[in-house]
DRENTIMI-946528 format. One line per field, with one value per residue: x, y, z of N, C-alpha, C in turn; residue in one letter. Coordinates in Angstrom, 1 decimal. Layout:
// residues N
n_u = X|...;
n_v = Y|...;
n_w = Z|...;
ca_u = X|...;
ca_v = Y|...;
ca_w = Z|...;
c_u = X|...;
c_v = Y|...;
c_w = Z|...;
residu = a|...;
//
This chain:
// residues 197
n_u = 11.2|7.8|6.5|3.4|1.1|-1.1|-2.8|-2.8|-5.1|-8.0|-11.6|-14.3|-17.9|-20.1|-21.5|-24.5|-25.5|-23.7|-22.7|-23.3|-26.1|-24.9|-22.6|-22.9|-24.9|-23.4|-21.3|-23.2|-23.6|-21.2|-20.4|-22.8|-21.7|-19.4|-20.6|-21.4|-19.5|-18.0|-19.7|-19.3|-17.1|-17.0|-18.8|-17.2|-15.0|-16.5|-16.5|-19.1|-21.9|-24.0|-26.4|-27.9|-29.2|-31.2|-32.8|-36.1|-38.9|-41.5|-43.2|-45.6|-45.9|-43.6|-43.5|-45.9|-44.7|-43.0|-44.1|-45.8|-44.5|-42.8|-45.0|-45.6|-42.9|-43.4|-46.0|-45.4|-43.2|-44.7|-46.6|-44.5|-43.7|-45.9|-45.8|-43.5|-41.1|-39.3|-36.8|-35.7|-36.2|-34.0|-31.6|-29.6|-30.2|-30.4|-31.4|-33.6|-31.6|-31.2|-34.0|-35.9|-36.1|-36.2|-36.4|-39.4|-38.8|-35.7|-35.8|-36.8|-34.7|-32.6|-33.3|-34.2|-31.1|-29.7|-31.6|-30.9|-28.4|-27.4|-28.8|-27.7|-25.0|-26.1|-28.2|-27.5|-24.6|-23.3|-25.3|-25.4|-23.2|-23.0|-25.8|-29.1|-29.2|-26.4|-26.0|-27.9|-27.1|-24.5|-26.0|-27.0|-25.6|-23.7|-25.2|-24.8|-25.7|-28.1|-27.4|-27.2|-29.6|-31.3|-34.1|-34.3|-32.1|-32.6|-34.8|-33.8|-32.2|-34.1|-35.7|-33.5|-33.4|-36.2|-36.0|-34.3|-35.6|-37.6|-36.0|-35.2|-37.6|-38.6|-37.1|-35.3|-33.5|-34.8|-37.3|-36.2|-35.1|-37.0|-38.8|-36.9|-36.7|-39.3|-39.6|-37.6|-38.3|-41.1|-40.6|-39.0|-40.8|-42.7|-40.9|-40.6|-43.0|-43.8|-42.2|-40.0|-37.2;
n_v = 66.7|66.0|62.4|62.3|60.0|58.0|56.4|56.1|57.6|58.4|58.2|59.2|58.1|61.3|62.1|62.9|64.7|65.5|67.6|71.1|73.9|76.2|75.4|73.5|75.2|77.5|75.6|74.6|77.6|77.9|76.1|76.6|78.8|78.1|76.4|77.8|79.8|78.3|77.2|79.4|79.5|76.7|78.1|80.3|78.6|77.3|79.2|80.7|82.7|83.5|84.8|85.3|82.5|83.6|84.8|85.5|84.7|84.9|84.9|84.0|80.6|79.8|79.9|78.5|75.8|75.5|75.5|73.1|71.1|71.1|70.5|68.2|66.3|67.2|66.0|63.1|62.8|62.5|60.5|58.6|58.3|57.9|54.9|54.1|52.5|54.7|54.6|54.1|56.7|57.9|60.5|60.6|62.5|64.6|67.1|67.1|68.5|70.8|72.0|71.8|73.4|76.0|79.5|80.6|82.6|81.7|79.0|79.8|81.6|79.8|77.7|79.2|80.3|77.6|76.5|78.1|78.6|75.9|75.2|77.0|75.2|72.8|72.6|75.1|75.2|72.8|70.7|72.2|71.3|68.5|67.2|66.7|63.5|62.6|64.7|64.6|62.1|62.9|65.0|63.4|62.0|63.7|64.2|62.7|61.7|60.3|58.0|55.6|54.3|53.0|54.1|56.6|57.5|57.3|59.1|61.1|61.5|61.3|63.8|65.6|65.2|66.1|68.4|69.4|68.9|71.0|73.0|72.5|72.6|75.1|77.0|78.9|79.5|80.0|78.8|75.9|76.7|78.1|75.9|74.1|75.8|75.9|73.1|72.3|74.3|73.9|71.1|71.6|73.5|71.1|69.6|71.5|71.9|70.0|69.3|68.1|67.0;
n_w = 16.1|16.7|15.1|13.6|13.9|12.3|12.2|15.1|16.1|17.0|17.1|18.8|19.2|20.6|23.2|23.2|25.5|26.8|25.6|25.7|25.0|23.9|22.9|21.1|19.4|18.3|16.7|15.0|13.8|12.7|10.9|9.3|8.2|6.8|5.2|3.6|2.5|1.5|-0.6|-2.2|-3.3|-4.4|-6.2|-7.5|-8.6|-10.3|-12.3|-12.3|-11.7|-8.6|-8.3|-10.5|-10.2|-8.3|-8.5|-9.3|-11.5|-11.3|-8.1|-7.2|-7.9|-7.3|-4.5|-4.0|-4.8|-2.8|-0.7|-0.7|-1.0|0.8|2.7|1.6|2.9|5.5|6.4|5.6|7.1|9.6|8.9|8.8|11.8|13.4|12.3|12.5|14.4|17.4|17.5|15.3|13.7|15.2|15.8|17.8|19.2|18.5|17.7|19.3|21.0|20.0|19.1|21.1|23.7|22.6|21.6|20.0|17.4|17.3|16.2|14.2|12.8|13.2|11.4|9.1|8.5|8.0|5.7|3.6|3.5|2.9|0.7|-1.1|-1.4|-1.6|-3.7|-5.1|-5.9|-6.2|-7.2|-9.7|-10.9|-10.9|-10.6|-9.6|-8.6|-7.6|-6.0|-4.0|-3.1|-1.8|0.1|1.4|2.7|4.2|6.5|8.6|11.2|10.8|9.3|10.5|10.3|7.8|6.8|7.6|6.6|3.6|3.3|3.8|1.6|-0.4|0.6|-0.2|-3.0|-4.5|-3.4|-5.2|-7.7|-7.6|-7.4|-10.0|-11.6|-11.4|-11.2|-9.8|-6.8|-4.6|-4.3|-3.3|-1.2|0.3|1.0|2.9|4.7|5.6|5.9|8.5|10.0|10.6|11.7|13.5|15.8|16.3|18.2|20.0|20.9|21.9|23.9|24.4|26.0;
ca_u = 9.8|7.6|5.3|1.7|0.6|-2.9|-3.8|-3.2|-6.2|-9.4|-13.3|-14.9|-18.9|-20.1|-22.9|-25.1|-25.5|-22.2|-22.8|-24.1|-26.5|-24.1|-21.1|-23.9|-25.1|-21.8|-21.0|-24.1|-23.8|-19.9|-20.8|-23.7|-21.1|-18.1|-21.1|-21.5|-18.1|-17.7|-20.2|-19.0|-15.6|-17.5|-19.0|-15.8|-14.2|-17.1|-17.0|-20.6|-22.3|-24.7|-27.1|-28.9|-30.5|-31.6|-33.9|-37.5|-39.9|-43.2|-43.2|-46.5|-45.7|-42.3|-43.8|-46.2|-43.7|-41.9|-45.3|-46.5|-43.1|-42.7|-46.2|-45.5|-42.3|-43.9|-47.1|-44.7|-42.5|-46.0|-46.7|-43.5|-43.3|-46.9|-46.1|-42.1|-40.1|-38.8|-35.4|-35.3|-35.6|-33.1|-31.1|-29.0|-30.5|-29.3|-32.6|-34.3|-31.0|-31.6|-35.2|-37.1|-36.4|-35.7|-37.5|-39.7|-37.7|-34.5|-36.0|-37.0|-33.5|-31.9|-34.2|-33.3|-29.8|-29.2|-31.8|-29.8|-26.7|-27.5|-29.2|-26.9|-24.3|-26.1|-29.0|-27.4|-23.0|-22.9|-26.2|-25.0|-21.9|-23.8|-27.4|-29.5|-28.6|-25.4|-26.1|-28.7|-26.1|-23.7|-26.3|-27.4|-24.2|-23.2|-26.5|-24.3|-26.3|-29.0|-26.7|-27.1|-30.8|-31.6|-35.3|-33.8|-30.8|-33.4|-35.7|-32.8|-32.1|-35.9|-36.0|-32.7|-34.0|-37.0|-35.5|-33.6|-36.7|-38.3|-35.5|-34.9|-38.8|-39.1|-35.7|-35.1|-32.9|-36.1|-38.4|-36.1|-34.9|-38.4|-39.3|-35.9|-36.9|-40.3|-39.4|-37.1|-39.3|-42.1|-40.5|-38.2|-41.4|-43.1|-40.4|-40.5|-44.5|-43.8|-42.0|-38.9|-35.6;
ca_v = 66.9|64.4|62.3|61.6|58.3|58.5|54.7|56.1|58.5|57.5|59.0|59.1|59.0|62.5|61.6|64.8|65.2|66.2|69.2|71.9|73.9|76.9|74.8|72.7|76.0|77.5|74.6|75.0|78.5|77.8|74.9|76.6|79.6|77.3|75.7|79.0|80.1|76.8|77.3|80.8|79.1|75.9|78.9|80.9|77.7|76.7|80.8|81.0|84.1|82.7|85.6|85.1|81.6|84.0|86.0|85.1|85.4|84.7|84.1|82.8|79.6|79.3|79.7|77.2|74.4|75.3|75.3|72.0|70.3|71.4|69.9|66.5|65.9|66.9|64.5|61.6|62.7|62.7|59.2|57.6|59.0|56.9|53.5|52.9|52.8|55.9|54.3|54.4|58.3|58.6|61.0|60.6|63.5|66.5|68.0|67.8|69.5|72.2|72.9|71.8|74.6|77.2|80.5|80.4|83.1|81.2|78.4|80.7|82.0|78.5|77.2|79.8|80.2|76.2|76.9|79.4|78.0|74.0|75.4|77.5|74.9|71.8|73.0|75.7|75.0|71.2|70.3|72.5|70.8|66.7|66.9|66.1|62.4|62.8|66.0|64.0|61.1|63.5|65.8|62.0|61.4|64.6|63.9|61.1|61.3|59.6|56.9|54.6|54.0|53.1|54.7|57.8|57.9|57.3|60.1|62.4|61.1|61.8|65.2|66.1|65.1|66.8|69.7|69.6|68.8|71.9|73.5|72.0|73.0|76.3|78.0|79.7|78.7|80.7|77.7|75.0|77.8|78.2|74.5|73.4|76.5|75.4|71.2|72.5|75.1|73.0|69.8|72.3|73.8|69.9|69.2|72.6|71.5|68.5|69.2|67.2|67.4;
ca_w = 15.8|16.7|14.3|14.1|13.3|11.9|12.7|16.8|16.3|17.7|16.8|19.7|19.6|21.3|24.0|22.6|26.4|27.7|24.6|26.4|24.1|23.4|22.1|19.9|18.9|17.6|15.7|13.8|13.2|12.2|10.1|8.2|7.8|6.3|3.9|2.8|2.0|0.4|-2.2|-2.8|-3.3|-6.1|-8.1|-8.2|-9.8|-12.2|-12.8|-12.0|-10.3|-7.7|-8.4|-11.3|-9.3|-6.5|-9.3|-9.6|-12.7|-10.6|-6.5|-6.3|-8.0|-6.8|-3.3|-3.9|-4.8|-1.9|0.5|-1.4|-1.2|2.5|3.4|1.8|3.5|6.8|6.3|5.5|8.7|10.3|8.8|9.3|12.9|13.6|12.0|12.7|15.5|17.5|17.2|13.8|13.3|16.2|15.6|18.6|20.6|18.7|17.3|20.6|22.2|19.2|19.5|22.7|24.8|21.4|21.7|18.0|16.9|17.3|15.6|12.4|12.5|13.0|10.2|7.5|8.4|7.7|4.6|2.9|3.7|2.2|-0.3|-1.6|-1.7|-2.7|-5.0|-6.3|-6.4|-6.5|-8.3|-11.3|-11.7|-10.9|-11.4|-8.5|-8.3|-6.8|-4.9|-3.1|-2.0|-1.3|1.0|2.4|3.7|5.0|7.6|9.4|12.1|10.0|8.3|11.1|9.6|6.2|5.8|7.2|5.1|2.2|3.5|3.8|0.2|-1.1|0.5|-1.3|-4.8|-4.4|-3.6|-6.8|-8.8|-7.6|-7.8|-11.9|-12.2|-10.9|-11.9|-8.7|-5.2|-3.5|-3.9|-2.2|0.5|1.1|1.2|3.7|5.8|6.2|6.6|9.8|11.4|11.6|12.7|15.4|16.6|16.3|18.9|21.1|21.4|22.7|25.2|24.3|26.3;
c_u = 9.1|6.2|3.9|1.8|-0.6|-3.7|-3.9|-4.6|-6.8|-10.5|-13.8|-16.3|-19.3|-21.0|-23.3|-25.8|-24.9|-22.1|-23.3|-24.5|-25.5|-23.5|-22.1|-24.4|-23.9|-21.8|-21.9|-24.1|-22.6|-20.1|-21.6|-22.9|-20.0|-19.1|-21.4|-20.6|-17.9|-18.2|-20.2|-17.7|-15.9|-18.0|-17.9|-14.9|-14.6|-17.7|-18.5|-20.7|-23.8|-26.3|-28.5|-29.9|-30.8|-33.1|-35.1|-38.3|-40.7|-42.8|-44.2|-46.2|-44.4|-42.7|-44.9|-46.1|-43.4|-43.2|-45.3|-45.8|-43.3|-43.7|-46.1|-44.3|-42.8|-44.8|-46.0|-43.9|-43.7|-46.3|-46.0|-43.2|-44.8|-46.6|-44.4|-41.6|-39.3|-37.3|-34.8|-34.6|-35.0|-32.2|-29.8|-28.8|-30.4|-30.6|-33.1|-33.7|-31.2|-32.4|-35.9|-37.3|-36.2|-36.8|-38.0|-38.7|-36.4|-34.4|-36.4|-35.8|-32.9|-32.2|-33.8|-32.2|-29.2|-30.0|-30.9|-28.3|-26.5|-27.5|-28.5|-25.5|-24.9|-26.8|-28.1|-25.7|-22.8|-23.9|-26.1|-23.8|-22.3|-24.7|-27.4|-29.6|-27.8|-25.0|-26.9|-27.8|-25.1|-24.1|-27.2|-26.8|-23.5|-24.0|-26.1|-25.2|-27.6|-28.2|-26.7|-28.5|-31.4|-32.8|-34.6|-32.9|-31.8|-34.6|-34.6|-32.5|-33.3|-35.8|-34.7|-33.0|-35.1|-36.9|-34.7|-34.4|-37.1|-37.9|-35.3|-36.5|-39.1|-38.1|-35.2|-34.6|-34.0|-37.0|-37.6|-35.9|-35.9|-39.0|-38.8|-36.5|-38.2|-40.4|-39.0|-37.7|-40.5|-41.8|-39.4|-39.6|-42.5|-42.4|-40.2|-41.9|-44.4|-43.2|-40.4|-37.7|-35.2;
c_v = 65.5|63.9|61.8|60.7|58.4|57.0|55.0|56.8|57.7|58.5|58.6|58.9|60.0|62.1|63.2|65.6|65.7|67.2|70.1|72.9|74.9|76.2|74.6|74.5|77.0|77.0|74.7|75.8|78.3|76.5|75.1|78.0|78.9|76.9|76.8|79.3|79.0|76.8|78.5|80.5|78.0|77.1|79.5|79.8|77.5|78.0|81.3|82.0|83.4|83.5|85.6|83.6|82.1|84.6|84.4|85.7|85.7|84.1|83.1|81.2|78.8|79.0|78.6|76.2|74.3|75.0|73.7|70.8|70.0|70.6|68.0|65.8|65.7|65.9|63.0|61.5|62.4|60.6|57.7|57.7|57.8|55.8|53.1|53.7|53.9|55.7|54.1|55.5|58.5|59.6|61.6|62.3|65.0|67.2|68.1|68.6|71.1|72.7|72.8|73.0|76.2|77.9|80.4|81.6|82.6|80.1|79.0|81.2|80.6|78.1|78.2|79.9|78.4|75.9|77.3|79.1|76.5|74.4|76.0|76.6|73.7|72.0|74.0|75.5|73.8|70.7|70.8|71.8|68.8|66.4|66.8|64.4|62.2|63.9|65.4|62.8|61.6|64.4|64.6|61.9|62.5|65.1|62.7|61.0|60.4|58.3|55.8|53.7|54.1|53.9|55.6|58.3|58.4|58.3|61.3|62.6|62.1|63.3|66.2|66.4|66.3|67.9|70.4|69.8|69.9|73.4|73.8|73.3|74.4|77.7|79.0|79.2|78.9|79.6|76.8|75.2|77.7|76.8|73.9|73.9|76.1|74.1|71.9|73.4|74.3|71.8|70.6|72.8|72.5|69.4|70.0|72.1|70.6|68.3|68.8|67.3|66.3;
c_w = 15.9|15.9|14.3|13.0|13.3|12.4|14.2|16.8|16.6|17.4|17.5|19.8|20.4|21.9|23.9|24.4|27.2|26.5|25.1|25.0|23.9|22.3|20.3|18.8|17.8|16.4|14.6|12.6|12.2|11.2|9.2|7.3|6.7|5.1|3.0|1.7|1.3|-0.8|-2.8|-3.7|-4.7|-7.0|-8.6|-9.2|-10.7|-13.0|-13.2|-11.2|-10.1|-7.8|-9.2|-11.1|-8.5|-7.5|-9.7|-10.6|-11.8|-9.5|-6.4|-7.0|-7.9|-4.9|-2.7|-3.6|-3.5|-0.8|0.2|-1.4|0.6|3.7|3.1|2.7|4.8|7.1|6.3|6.7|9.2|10.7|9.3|10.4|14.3|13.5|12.2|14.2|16.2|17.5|15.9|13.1|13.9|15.9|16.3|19.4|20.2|17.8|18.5|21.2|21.6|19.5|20.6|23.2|23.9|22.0|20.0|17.1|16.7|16.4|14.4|12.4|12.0|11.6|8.9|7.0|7.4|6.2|3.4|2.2|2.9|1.1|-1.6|-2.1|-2.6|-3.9|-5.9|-7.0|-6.9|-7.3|-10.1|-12.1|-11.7|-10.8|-9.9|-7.7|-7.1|-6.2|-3.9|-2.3|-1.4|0.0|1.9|3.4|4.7|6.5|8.2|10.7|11.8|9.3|9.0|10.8|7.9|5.9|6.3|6.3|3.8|2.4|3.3|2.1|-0.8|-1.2|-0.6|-2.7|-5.1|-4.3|-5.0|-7.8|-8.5|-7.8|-9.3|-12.0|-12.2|-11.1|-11.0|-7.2|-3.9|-3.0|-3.0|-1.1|1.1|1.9|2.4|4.9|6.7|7.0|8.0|10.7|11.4|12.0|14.3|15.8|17.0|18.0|20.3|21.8|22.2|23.8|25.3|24.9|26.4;
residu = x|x|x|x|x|x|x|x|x|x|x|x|x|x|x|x|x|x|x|x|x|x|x|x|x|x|x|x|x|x|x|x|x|x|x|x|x|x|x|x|x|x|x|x|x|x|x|x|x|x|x|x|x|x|x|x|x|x|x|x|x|x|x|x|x|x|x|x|x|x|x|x|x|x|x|x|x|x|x|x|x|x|x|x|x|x|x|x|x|x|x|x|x|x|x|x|x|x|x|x|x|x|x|x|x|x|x|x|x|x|x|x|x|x|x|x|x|x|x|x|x|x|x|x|x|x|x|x|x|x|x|x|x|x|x|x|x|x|x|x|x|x|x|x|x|x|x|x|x|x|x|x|x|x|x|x|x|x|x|x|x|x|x|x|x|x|x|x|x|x|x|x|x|x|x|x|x|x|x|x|x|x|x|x|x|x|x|x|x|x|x|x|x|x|x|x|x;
//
């Protein structure tokens, strides 16, 4: 039997241009599936039923938050998208290969699926067991494609928190779902407009 040596490995950067969209697409879906099952897997340990955060007293001020939330992130993307550098937010190509050429339907799927799916692990499995603190450095870092830039990192940061606060404030996974869903379909249909490939 022959053995692997872990110092031979090698991590290759991926040129997000030799991804054809399928694969990319996949990966997504199987990526937002596995974060699923994952936080089905943290509440079974910390014998939590995931259910009673899905229940709403009152929509319209959970839907609010989540509008009100959704619109400042966008504005500050807006802002910060005017006054710094486009090599900053780079993101090494893989949102434009997502949405440019998306049909809007595919981007409101995309967009809730990866909702749903976050949301459900970081607001509602991992934030119950480390506050939103360190749910936010933990859903920073799992955005490596962002870690190459510190204000992104620290916007990916922000929007985390925030999500947790409105999550804390509003007592329902509905508001940040709502919130995530909306940040990603209007910056994927921001990027379909534009033309972007």
């Amino acid at each position: 039997m022959k053995k692997i040596r872990l110092r031979n490995l090698k991590i290759k950067p991926i040129d997000i241009d030799s991804v054809d969209e399928r694969l990319l697409l996949i990966n997504l879906y199987m990526t937002q599936g596995l974060t699923l099952v994952v936080s089905l897997i943290v509440f079974a340990i910390q014998l939590k039923n995931p259910l009673p955060m899905l229940s709403v007293a009152e929509w319209k001020p959970a839907l609010l938050w989540g509008l009100g939330f959704a619109a400042a992130v966008v504005g500050a993307d807006l802002l910060i998208s005017r006054w710094v550098p486009e090599e900053v937010g780079d993101d090494g190509g893989v949102n434009k290969k997502l949405f440019a050429g998306r049909a809007v339907w595919h981007i409101a799927v995309l967009s809730a699926v990866v909702a749903f799916c976050e949301e459900m692990l970081f607001r509602g499995a991992i934030q119950l067991a480390w506050g939103p603190y360190w749910t936010s450095i933990l859903f920073a870092a799992i955005h490596v494609r962002y870690l190459r830039h510190w204000l992104m990192t620290g916007l990916v940061f922000s929007i985390s928190y925030g999500l947790g606060f409105i999550y804390d404030w509003t007592g329902t996974l509905w508001c940040p779902i709502f919130a995530h869903f909306l940040i990603d379909f209007i910056m994927g249909m921001m990027i379909r407009l534009r033309g972007d490939t």
